[in-house]
N, C-alpha and C positions, 0 to 999 in steps of 0.2 A: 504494500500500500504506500503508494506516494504523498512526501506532505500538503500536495493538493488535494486528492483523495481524502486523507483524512478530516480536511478543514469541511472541505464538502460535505459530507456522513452525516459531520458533527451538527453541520450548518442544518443539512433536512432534520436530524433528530430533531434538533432545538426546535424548527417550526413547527413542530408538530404541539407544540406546549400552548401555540397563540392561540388565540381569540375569532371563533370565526361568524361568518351572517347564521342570524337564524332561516333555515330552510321553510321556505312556503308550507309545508305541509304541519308545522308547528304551530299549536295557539297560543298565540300573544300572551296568555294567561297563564299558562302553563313555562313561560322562560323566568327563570331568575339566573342573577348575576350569581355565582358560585363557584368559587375556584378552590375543590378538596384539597388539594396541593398548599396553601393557605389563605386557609376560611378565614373570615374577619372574625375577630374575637379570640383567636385563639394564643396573642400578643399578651391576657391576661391570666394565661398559664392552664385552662384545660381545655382540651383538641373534645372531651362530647359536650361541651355547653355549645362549643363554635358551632356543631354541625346541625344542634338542636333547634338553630332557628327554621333552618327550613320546613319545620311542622308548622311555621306559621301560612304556608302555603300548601298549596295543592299536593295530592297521595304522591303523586308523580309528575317529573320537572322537570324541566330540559334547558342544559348552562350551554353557553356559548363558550364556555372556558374550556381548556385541554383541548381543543379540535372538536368539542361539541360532542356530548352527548345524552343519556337518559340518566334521570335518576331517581330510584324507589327509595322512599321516603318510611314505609308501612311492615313488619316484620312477615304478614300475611302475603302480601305481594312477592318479597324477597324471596321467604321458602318457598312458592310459586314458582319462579323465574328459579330458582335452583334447582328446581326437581324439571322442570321440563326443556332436557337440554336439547332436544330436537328443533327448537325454536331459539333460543338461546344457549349458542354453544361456547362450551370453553375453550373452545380452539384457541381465541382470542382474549386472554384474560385482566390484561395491563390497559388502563386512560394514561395518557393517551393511546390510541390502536398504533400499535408500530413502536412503543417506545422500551419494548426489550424483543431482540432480534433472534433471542435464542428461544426456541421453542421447549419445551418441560413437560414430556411426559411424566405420570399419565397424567399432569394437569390439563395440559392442553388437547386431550385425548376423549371423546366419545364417546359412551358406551357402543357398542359391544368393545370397541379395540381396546379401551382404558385398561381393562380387566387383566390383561396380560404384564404391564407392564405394574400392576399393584401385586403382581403374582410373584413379582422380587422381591418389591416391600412390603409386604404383610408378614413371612415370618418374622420380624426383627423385632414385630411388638406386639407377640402374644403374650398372655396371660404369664406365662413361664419365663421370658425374657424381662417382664414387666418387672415382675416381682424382684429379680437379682439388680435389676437397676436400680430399683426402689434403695436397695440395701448399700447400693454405691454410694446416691445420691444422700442418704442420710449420715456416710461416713463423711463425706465428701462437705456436705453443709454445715457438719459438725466443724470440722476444719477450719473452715473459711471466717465461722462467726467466732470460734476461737483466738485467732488473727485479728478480725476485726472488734470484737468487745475492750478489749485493754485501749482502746483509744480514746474511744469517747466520741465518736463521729465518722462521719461515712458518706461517702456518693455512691447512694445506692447502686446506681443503675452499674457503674466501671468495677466498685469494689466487689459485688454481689451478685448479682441481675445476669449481667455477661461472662460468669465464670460459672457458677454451678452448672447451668442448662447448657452450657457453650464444652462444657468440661463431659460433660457427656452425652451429648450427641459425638464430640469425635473420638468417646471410643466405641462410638456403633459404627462408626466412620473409619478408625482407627489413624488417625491426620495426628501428629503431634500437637500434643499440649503446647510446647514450648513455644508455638507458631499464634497460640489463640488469638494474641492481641493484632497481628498483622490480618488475620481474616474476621475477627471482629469488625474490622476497618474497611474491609473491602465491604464484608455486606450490609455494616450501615452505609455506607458512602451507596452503596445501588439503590437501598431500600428508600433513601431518605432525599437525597441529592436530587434537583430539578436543572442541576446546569447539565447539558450534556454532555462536555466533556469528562465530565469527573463521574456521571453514571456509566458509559459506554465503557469511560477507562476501569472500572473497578469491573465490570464483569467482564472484561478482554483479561484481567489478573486473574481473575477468577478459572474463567473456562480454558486458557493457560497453563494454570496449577493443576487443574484437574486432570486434564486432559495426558500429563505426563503423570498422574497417580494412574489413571485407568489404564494406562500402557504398561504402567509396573505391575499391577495387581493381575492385568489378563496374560503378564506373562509370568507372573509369579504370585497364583492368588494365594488367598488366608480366608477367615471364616467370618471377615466384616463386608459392610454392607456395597463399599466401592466395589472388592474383589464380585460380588456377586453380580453387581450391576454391570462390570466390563463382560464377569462370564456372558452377557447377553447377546455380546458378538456371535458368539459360536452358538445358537440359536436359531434352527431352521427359517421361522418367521424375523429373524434381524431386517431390518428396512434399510440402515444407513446409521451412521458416525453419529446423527443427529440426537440418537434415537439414548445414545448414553449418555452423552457428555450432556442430553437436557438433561434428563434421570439425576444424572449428580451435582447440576450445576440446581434443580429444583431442592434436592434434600439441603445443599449449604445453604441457602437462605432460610428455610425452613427451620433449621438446627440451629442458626445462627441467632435469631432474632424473634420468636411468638413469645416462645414462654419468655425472656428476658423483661419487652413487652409488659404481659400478663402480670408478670412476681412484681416488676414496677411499680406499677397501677393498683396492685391491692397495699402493700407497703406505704406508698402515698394515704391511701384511705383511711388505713389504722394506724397511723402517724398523727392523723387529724382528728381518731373516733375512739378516745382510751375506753371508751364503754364499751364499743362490741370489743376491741381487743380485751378487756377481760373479759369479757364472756368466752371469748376461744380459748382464753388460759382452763376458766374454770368449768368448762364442757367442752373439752378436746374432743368428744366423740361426735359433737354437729360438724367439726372437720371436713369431713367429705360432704354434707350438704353445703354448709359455707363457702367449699370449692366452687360447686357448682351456681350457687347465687353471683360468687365473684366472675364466676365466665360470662353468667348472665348477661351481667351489668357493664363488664369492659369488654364486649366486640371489639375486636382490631382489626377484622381486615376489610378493605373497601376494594372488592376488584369487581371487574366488568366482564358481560358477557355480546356475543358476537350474533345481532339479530340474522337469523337467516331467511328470513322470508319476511314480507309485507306481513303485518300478522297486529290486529287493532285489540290491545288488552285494554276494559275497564273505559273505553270508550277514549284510548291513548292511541292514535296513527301512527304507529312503529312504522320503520322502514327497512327493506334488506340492507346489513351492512352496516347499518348503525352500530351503536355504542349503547349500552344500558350498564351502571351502577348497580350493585348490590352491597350496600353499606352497612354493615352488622352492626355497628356502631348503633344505625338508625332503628336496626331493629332492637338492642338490649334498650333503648330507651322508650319505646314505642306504647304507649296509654291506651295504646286497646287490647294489649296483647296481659300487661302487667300493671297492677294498682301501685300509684305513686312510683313509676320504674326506677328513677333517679336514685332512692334511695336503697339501700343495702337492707336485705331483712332473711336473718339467717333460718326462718321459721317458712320462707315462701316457698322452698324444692319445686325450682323453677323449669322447663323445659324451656331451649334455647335456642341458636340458630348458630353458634359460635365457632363450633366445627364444621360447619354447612350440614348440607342434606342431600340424602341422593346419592349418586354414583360418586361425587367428587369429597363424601368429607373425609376430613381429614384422617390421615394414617398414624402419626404420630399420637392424637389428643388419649390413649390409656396412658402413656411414659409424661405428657404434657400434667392428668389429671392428679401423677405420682407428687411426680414433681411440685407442683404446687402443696399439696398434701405434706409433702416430708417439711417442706418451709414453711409451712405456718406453725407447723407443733413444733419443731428446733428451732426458730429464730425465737416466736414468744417465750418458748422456756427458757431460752438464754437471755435474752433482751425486751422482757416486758415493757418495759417504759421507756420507748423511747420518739420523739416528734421532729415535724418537721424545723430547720435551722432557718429561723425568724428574718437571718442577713442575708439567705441565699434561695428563693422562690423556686420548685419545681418550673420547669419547662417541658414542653410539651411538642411533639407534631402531629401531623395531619399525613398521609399518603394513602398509598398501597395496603399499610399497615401502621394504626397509630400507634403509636409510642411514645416516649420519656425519655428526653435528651438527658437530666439530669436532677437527681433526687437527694439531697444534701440532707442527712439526718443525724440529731444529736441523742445524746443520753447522760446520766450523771455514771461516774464511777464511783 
Protein backbone atom coordinates (compact mmCIF):
# COMPACT_ATOMS: atom_id res chain seq x y z
CA UNK A 1 0.00 0.00 0.00
CA UNK A 2 1.32 3.38 -1.14
CA UNK A 3 1.30 6.47 1.08
CA UNK A 4 -1.20 7.63 -1.25
CA UNK A 5 -3.33 4.78 -0.87
CA UNK A 6 -3.21 4.93 2.53
CA UNK A 7 -4.27 8.61 2.85
CA UNK A 8 -7.07 7.75 0.45
CA UNK A 9 -8.68 4.59 2.70
CA UNK A 10 -8.38 6.78 5.48
CA UNK A 11 -9.99 9.75 3.74
CA UNK A 12 -13.26 7.29 2.60
CA UNK A 13 -13.28 5.71 6.06
CA UNK A 14 -13.55 9.15 7.67
CA UNK A 15 -16.49 10.08 5.22
CA UNK A 16 -18.29 7.67 6.18
CA UNK A 17 -18.71 9.28 9.99
CA UNK A 18 -20.55 12.73 8.18
CA UNK A 19 -23.77 13.84 8.12
CA UNK A 20 -25.90 13.17 5.24
CA UNK A 21 -29.64 14.49 3.49
CA UNK A 22 -32.45 12.94 4.90
CA UNK A 23 -33.93 10.49 2.10
CA UNK A 24 -37.44 11.32 0.74
CA UNK A 25 -38.82 8.26 1.85
CA UNK A 26 -38.27 9.58 5.68
CA UNK A 27 -40.81 11.55 7.97
CA UNK A 28 -39.98 14.61 8.85
CA UNK A 29 -41.16 13.48 12.36
CA UNK A 30 -39.50 10.67 12.70
CA UNK A 31 -35.51 12.56 12.20
CA UNK A 32 -33.65 13.71 15.15
CA UNK A 33 -30.23 15.02 15.21
CA UNK A 34 -28.38 12.18 17.16
CA UNK A 35 -24.82 11.21 16.88
CA UNK A 36 -24.34 7.61 19.24
CA UNK A 37 -20.69 8.27 18.65
CA UNK A 38 -21.22 11.51 21.03
CA UNK A 39 -24.67 12.04 22.33
CA UNK A 40 -25.06 15.42 23.86
CA UNK A 41 -25.10 15.07 27.41
CA UNK A 42 -22.84 12.79 27.86
CA UNK A 43 -19.91 15.67 28.60
CA UNK A 44 -21.73 15.35 32.26
CA UNK A 45 -20.26 11.87 32.93
CA UNK A 46 -23.18 9.09 32.19
CA UNK A 47 -23.33 7.63 28.37
CA UNK A 48 -27.51 6.12 29.56
CA UNK A 49 -28.87 9.43 30.63
CA UNK A 50 -27.28 10.84 27.16
CA UNK A 51 -29.14 8.21 25.13
CA UNK A 52 -32.34 8.48 27.33
CA UNK A 53 -33.44 11.57 25.60
CA UNK A 54 -34.49 10.06 22.69
CA UNK A 55 -37.66 8.53 24.60
CA UNK A 56 -38.69 11.98 24.22
CA UNK A 57 -39.55 11.09 20.62
CA UNK A 58 -40.97 8.70 18.42
CA UNK A 59 -40.47 4.38 19.16
CA UNK A 60 -38.23 4.63 16.18
CA UNK A 61 -35.89 7.55 14.47
CA UNK A 62 -33.91 8.16 11.82
CA UNK A 63 -30.37 10.47 12.50
CA UNK A 64 -28.79 11.98 9.68
CA UNK A 65 -25.56 11.36 11.60
CA UNK A 66 -22.90 8.24 10.96
CA UNK A 67 -24.16 8.03 7.18
CA UNK A 68 -27.60 7.87 8.34
CA UNK A 69 -29.53 5.45 9.80
CA UNK A 70 -32.44 3.71 11.97
CA UNK A 71 -32.84 3.80 15.26
CA UNK A 72 -35.15 1.57 17.82
CA UNK A 73 -35.71 3.28 20.79
CA UNK A 74 -38.28 0.33 22.54
CA UNK A 75 -36.72 -3.18 24.09
CA UNK A 76 -39.80 -4.81 22.23
CA UNK A 77 -38.86 -3.75 18.90
CA UNK A 78 -35.11 -4.55 19.56
CA UNK A 79 -35.73 -8.29 20.57
CA UNK A 80 -37.84 -8.17 17.23
CA UNK A 81 -35.25 -6.99 14.95
CA UNK A 82 -32.95 -9.58 16.77
CA UNK A 83 -34.72 -12.48 16.33
CA UNK A 84 -35.72 -11.92 12.61
CA UNK A 85 -32.49 -12.00 10.84
CA UNK A 86 -33.89 -12.80 7.57
CA UNK A 87 -34.90 -9.16 7.24
CA UNK A 88 -32.29 -7.68 9.39
CA UNK A 89 -29.15 -9.32 8.96
CA UNK A 90 -25.97 -9.27 10.75
CA UNK A 91 -23.87 -9.52 7.81
CA UNK A 92 -23.50 -5.83 8.45
CA UNK A 93 -23.03 -5.18 12.13
CA UNK A 94 -20.88 -1.76 12.62
CA UNK A 95 -22.74 2.46 12.14
CA UNK A 96 -21.25 3.41 10.33
CA UNK A 97 -21.86 0.55 7.28
CA UNK A 98 -18.39 0.07 6.12
CA UNK A 99 -16.41 1.35 9.01
CA UNK A 100 -14.79 -2.00 10.02
CA UNK A 101 -13.58 -3.94 6.86
CA UNK A 102 -12.85 -7.13 8.42
CA UNK A 103 -15.61 -9.30 8.52
CA UNK A 104 -16.26 -11.67 12.15
CA UNK A 105 -17.77 -14.78 11.85
CA UNK A 106 -20.15 -16.19 13.15
CA UNK A 107 -21.19 -12.41 13.88
CA UNK A 108 -21.57 -11.50 10.60
CA UNK A 109 -22.84 -14.86 9.69
CA UNK A 110 -26.78 -16.17 9.13
CA UNK A 111 -28.37 -18.72 10.31
CA UNK A 112 -28.10 -21.62 8.93
CA UNK A 113 -24.02 -20.92 8.10
CA UNK A 114 -23.40 -19.05 11.80
CA UNK A 115 -23.84 -22.54 13.28
CA UNK A 116 -20.75 -23.93 12.10
CA UNK A 117 -18.45 -21.49 12.92
CA UNK A 118 -20.18 -21.29 16.99
CA UNK A 119 -19.32 -25.09 16.40
CA UNK A 120 -15.57 -23.81 17.47
CA UNK A 121 -16.76 -21.64 20.17
CA UNK A 122 -19.05 -23.31 22.07
CA UNK A 123 -16.95 -25.83 23.73
CA UNK A 124 -14.75 -23.25 25.53
CA UNK A 125 -17.68 -22.24 27.67
CA UNK A 126 -19.42 -25.01 28.81
CA UNK A 127 -20.63 -25.73 32.12
CA UNK A 128 -17.33 -27.77 32.89
CA UNK A 129 -14.97 -25.09 31.42
CA UNK A 130 -17.06 -22.44 33.27
CA UNK A 131 -16.78 -23.78 36.52
CA UNK A 132 -12.56 -24.03 36.52
CA UNK A 133 -12.41 -20.57 35.21
CA UNK A 134 -14.63 -19.53 37.83
CA UNK A 135 -11.88 -20.83 40.26
CA UNK A 136 -9.13 -18.89 38.36
CA UNK A 137 -10.88 -15.91 38.27
CA UNK A 138 -11.40 -15.89 42.16
CA UNK A 139 -7.70 -16.61 42.76
CA UNK A 140 -6.95 -14.29 40.23
CA UNK A 141 -9.38 -11.32 41.89
CA UNK A 142 -8.00 -12.28 45.17
CA UNK A 143 -4.61 -11.11 43.92
CA UNK A 144 -5.38 -8.15 42.33
CA UNK A 145 -7.56 -6.59 45.20
CA UNK A 146 -4.69 -7.63 47.55
CA UNK A 147 -2.31 -5.23 45.44
CA UNK A 148 -4.72 -3.00 45.23
CA UNK A 149 -6.31 -2.59 49.01
CA UNK A 150 -2.85 -1.37 50.92
CA UNK A 151 -3.35 1.85 48.81
CA UNK A 152 -6.16 3.56 49.54
CA UNK A 153 -7.34 4.34 45.96
CA UNK A 154 -7.62 3.20 42.53
CA UNK A 155 -8.61 3.72 38.79
CA UNK A 156 -10.91 1.29 38.55
CA UNK A 157 -11.24 0.73 35.14
CA UNK A 158 -6.71 0.20 34.22
CA UNK A 159 -6.12 -1.18 37.81
CA UNK A 160 -9.03 -3.79 37.98
CA UNK A 161 -11.71 -3.78 35.20
CA UNK A 162 -8.99 -4.44 32.39
CA UNK A 163 -6.95 -7.06 34.13
CA UNK A 164 -9.10 -9.62 35.62
CA UNK A 165 -11.46 -10.31 32.57
CA UNK A 166 -8.49 -9.29 30.14
CA UNK A 167 -6.29 -11.87 32.20
CA UNK A 168 -8.59 -14.57 31.35
CA UNK A 169 -9.85 -14.52 28.23
CA UNK A 170 -6.10 -14.85 27.20
CA UNK A 171 -5.74 -17.83 28.77
CA UNK A 172 -8.62 -19.40 26.71
CA UNK A 173 -6.70 -17.43 24.01
CA UNK A 174 -3.49 -18.49 25.46
CA UNK A 175 -1.75 -14.71 24.14
CA UNK A 176 0.79 -13.68 26.86
CA UNK A 177 -0.18 -11.93 29.90
CA UNK A 178 2.87 -9.90 29.60
CA UNK A 179 1.48 -8.36 26.39
CA UNK A 180 -2.05 -7.39 28.17
CA UNK A 181 -1.45 -3.68 28.21
CA UNK A 182 -0.40 -3.20 24.52
CA UNK A 183 -3.78 -5.18 23.38
CA UNK A 184 -5.60 -3.60 25.81
CA UNK A 185 -4.80 -0.58 23.77
CA UNK A 186 -5.28 -1.61 20.41
CA UNK A 187 -8.90 -2.71 21.40
CA UNK A 188 -9.99 0.39 23.11
CA UNK A 189 -8.39 2.47 20.42
CA UNK A 190 -10.82 0.39 17.80
CA UNK A 191 -13.73 0.14 20.09
CA UNK A 192 -13.72 3.70 21.19
CA UNK A 193 -11.70 5.90 18.53
CA UNK A 194 -13.93 7.96 15.60
CA UNK A 195 -10.62 9.39 13.92
CA UNK A 196 -9.93 6.86 11.26
CA UNK A 197 -6.75 6.66 11.21
CA UNK A 198 -6.20 5.55 14.78
CA UNK A 199 -9.21 2.81 14.36
CA UNK A 200 -8.15 1.29 10.83
CA UNK A 201 -4.54 1.52 12.44
CA UNK A 202 -5.30 -0.56 15.66
CA UNK A 203 -7.09 -3.21 13.81
CA UNK A 204 -4.37 -3.55 10.88
CA UNK A 205 -2.04 -4.39 14.70
CA UNK A 206 -4.49 -6.25 15.56
CA UNK A 207 -5.35 -8.74 12.48
CA UNK A 208 -1.21 -8.44 12.06
CA UNK A 209 -0.69 -10.00 15.56
CA UNK A 210 -3.03 -12.51 14.89
CA UNK A 211 -2.72 -13.51 11.84
CA UNK A 212 1.18 -14.69 12.70
CA UNK A 213 -0.41 -16.50 16.19
CA UNK A 214 -2.87 -18.45 13.71
CA UNK A 215 0.02 -19.45 11.52
CA UNK A 216 1.97 -20.80 14.68
CA UNK A 217 -0.82 -22.47 16.24
CA UNK A 218 -2.06 -24.26 12.76
CA UNK A 219 1.35 -25.38 12.55
CA UNK A 220 1.91 -26.19 15.97
CA UNK A 221 -1.49 -26.37 17.74
CA UNK A 222 -2.22 -26.64 21.64
CA UNK A 223 -5.65 -27.03 23.25
CA UNK A 224 -6.74 -23.11 23.36
CA UNK A 225 -9.17 -21.57 21.52
CA UNK A 226 -6.75 -19.79 18.54
CA UNK A 227 -5.17 -23.37 17.91
CA UNK A 228 -8.75 -24.51 17.25
CA UNK A 229 -9.96 -21.78 15.26
CA UNK A 230 -6.64 -21.97 12.72
CA UNK A 231 -7.55 -25.81 12.81
CA UNK A 232 -10.47 -24.46 10.72
CA UNK A 233 -8.37 -24.25 7.61
CA UNK A 234 -8.15 -27.97 7.31
CA UNK A 235 -11.97 -28.16 7.24
CA UNK A 236 -13.62 -29.59 4.28
CA UNK A 237 -16.38 -26.60 4.27
CA UNK A 238 -13.07 -23.66 4.92
CA UNK A 239 -14.30 -20.69 2.57
CA UNK A 240 -11.07 -18.54 2.77
CA UNK A 241 -8.33 -16.74 5.14
CA UNK A 242 -11.38 -14.46 5.92
CA UNK A 243 -13.14 -16.88 7.53
CA UNK A 244 -10.24 -17.12 10.69
CA UNK A 245 -8.49 -14.21 11.00
CA UNK A 246 -12.48 -12.63 11.40
CA UNK A 247 -13.07 -15.61 14.18
CA UNK A 248 -10.10 -14.25 16.04
CA UNK A 249 -9.96 -10.90 15.33
CA UNK A 250 -14.12 -11.05 16.70
CA UNK A 251 -13.05 -13.03 20.12
CA UNK A 252 -10.12 -10.17 20.87
CA UNK A 253 -12.56 -7.49 21.06
CA UNK A 254 -14.94 -9.47 22.67
CA UNK A 255 -12.33 -10.67 25.46
CA UNK A 256 -10.94 -7.49 25.44
CA UNK A 257 -13.52 -5.02 26.51
CA UNK A 258 -17.65 -6.20 27.65
CA UNK A 259 -17.03 -7.49 30.81
CA UNK A 260 -14.32 -4.68 31.75
CA UNK A 261 -17.27 -2.46 30.45
CA UNK A 262 -19.93 -4.23 32.62
CA UNK A 263 -17.57 -4.63 36.29
CA UNK A 264 -17.06 -0.67 35.41
CA UNK A 265 -20.59 0.30 35.52
CA UNK A 266 -21.63 -1.64 38.48
CA UNK A 267 -18.59 -0.41 40.66
CA UNK A 268 -19.51 3.14 39.73
CA UNK A 269 -23.06 2.29 41.07
CA UNK A 270 -22.10 0.82 44.40
CA UNK A 271 -19.52 3.50 44.87
CA UNK A 272 -22.57 5.82 44.98
CA UNK A 273 -25.31 3.38 46.74
CA UNK A 274 -23.47 2.08 50.29
CA UNK A 275 -27.20 0.67 51.00
CA UNK A 276 -27.60 -1.90 48.24
CA UNK A 277 -23.62 -2.43 48.80
CA UNK A 278 -24.46 -3.62 52.11
CA UNK A 279 -27.06 -5.50 51.27
CA UNK A 280 -24.79 -7.71 48.92
CA UNK A 281 -22.34 -7.97 51.80
CA UNK A 282 -25.06 -9.07 54.16
CA UNK A 283 -27.08 -11.51 51.52
CA UNK A 284 -24.23 -12.79 49.24
CA UNK A 285 -26.74 -15.33 48.10
CA UNK A 286 -29.08 -12.43 45.94
CA UNK A 287 -25.45 -12.58 44.06
CA UNK A 288 -26.48 -14.18 41.06
CA UNK A 289 -29.81 -12.28 40.97
CA UNK A 290 -28.15 -8.97 41.49
CA UNK A 291 -25.96 -10.09 38.41
CA UNK A 292 -28.56 -10.22 36.51
CA UNK A 293 -30.47 -6.96 37.43
CA UNK A 294 -26.94 -5.39 36.87
CA UNK A 295 -26.82 -6.79 33.11
CA UNK A 296 -30.35 -5.56 33.10
CA UNK A 297 -29.76 -2.11 33.62
CA UNK A 298 -26.18 -1.57 31.86
CA UNK A 299 -26.69 -2.67 28.13
CA UNK A 300 -23.58 -1.96 26.39
CA UNK A 301 -23.76 -2.73 23.00
CA UNK A 302 -25.39 -0.60 20.24
CA UNK A 303 -24.79 -2.35 17.00
CA UNK A 304 -26.61 -2.37 13.64
CA UNK A 305 -28.35 -4.58 11.57
CA UNK A 306 -28.39 -4.67 7.54
CA UNK A 307 -32.09 -4.01 6.15
CA UNK A 308 -32.48 -6.60 3.31
CA UNK A 309 -35.48 -5.88 1.68
CA UNK A 310 -38.04 -2.96 1.56
CA UNK A 311 -39.84 -4.24 4.55
CA UNK A 312 -42.43 -1.28 6.56
CA UNK A 313 -42.32 -2.36 10.52
CA UNK A 314 -44.82 -0.53 12.80
CA UNK A 315 -45.83 1.79 10.04
CA UNK A 316 -41.70 2.75 9.68
CA UNK A 317 -40.60 2.63 5.59
CA UNK A 318 -37.46 0.69 5.96
CA UNK A 319 -35.50 0.47 2.89
CA UNK A 320 -33.09 -2.37 1.34
CA UNK A 321 -29.69 -1.48 2.41
CA UNK A 322 -30.34 0.75 5.00
CA UNK A 323 -28.81 0.86 8.42
CA UNK A 324 -31.19 0.17 11.78
CA UNK A 325 -29.61 0.46 15.51
CA UNK A 326 -30.30 -1.97 18.03
CA UNK A 327 -29.21 -0.18 21.21
CA UNK A 328 -29.43 -2.35 24.46
CA UNK A 329 -28.67 0.47 26.39
CA UNK A 330 -32.25 1.75 25.18
CA UNK A 331 -33.75 -1.33 25.86
CA UNK A 332 -32.23 -1.88 29.89
CA UNK A 333 -33.92 1.48 30.25
CA UNK A 334 -37.08 1.06 28.49
CA UNK A 335 -40.61 1.93 30.88
CA UNK A 336 -42.76 -0.44 29.25
CA UNK A 337 -40.73 -3.24 29.56
CA UNK A 338 -39.48 -2.46 33.53
CA UNK A 339 -41.02 -0.40 36.44
CA UNK A 340 -38.93 2.62 37.31
CA UNK A 341 -35.90 0.84 34.88
CA UNK A 342 -33.39 3.58 35.84
CA UNK A 343 -33.09 2.22 39.13
CA UNK A 344 -31.34 -0.89 40.52
CA UNK A 345 -33.70 -3.36 42.42
CA UNK A 346 -32.17 -6.45 43.49
CA UNK A 347 -35.63 -8.14 44.29
CA UNK A 348 -36.92 -7.54 40.22
CA UNK A 349 -35.19 -11.08 38.58
CA UNK A 350 -35.27 -9.27 35.45
CA UNK A 351 -35.26 -10.90 31.95
CA UNK A 352 -33.17 -8.87 29.43
CA UNK A 353 -31.83 -8.33 26.11
CA UNK A 354 -28.13 -7.87 27.08
CA UNK A 355 -26.75 -10.93 25.58
CA UNK A 356 -29.06 -10.59 22.57
CA UNK A 357 -31.59 -13.02 21.38
CA UNK A 358 -31.72 -15.56 18.70
CA UNK A 359 -29.08 -17.01 16.77
CA UNK A 360 -26.57 -14.37 17.50
CA UNK A 361 -26.27 -14.18 21.47
CA UNK A 362 -23.63 -14.07 22.84
CA UNK A 363 -21.14 -17.18 23.57
CA UNK A 364 -19.04 -15.96 26.12
CA UNK A 365 -22.12 -14.36 28.63
CA UNK A 366 -21.82 -18.07 31.35
CA UNK A 367 -17.66 -17.07 31.84
CA UNK A 368 -19.19 -13.18 31.59
CA UNK A 369 -22.03 -14.16 34.38
CA UNK A 370 -18.99 -15.88 36.59
CA UNK A 371 -17.02 -13.30 36.25
CA UNK A 372 -19.07 -10.71 37.41
CA UNK A 373 -20.26 -13.12 40.37
CA UNK A 374 -16.72 -13.82 41.62
CA UNK A 375 -16.27 -9.76 41.89
CA UNK A 376 -18.81 -8.66 43.72
CA UNK A 377 -18.41 -11.38 46.71
CA UNK A 378 -14.26 -10.69 46.71
CA UNK A 379 -14.19 -7.17 46.17
CA UNK A 380 -17.02 -6.32 48.89
CA UNK A 381 -15.55 -8.62 51.22
CA UNK A 382 -12.21 -7.14 50.91
CA UNK A 383 -13.25 -3.43 50.37
CA UNK A 384 -16.73 -2.68 51.64
CA UNK A 385 -16.59 0.91 51.97
CA UNK A 386 -15.23 2.25 49.48
CA UNK A 387 -16.77 5.70 46.88
CA UNK A 388 -16.21 7.51 44.21
CA UNK A 389 -12.82 10.39 44.45
CA UNK A 390 -14.80 13.78 44.88
CA UNK A 391 -11.59 15.48 42.65
CA UNK A 392 -11.76 13.07 39.83
CA UNK A 393 -15.43 12.52 38.12
CA UNK A 394 -16.06 9.11 36.28
CA UNK A 395 -16.02 9.42 32.49
CA UNK A 396 -17.95 7.98 30.21
CA UNK A 397 -18.54 6.83 26.37
CA UNK A 398 -20.92 6.29 23.85
CA UNK A 399 -20.12 3.70 20.64
CA UNK A 400 -20.35 0.20 19.57
CA UNK A 401 -20.05 -0.54 23.12
CA UNK A 402 -20.58 1.80 26.05
CA UNK A 403 -18.12 2.01 28.57
CA UNK A 404 -16.00 3.80 31.20
CA UNK A 405 -12.88 5.64 30.35
CA UNK A 406 -12.08 6.11 33.93
CA UNK A 407 -13.22 5.36 37.46
CA UNK A 408 -11.18 6.98 40.38
CA UNK A 409 -12.14 5.39 43.71
CA UNK A 410 -11.03 5.97 47.33
CA UNK A 411 -11.28 4.10 50.61
CA UNK A 412 -9.95 4.73 54.28
CA UNK A 413 -7.05 2.32 55.49
Amino acid sequence: MTDVDSVDIYAQHQSLYDRVPVPPHVPPELVVDFDYLHPAGIEQGDVYTAWQRLYDGPDIVWTPCNGGHWILTRGEDIKAVQENFEVFSHEVFTIPRGSSPVRMPPLTVDPPLHARYRAILNPFFTPTRVRTMREQAEQLTRDLIAAIKPKGRCEFVNDFARVMPVTMFLGIVDLPVGHREQFVEWGVTFMTSTDSREKLGAQEKVVAYLQKVLDQRHADPGDDLLSKIAAWRDNPRFQGEYEVIGMAVLIYFGGLDTVANMLSFITRYLAENPDQRRRLIEQPEIIPQATEEFLRRFGLSNTGRLITRDFDYRGVPFKRDEMVMVPISMSSMDDRLYNRPLDINFDRNPTHNTFGNGAHKCVGSPLARAEIQVFLREWLAALPDFRLDPDTPPVTHSGSVNGVNSLHLVWDL
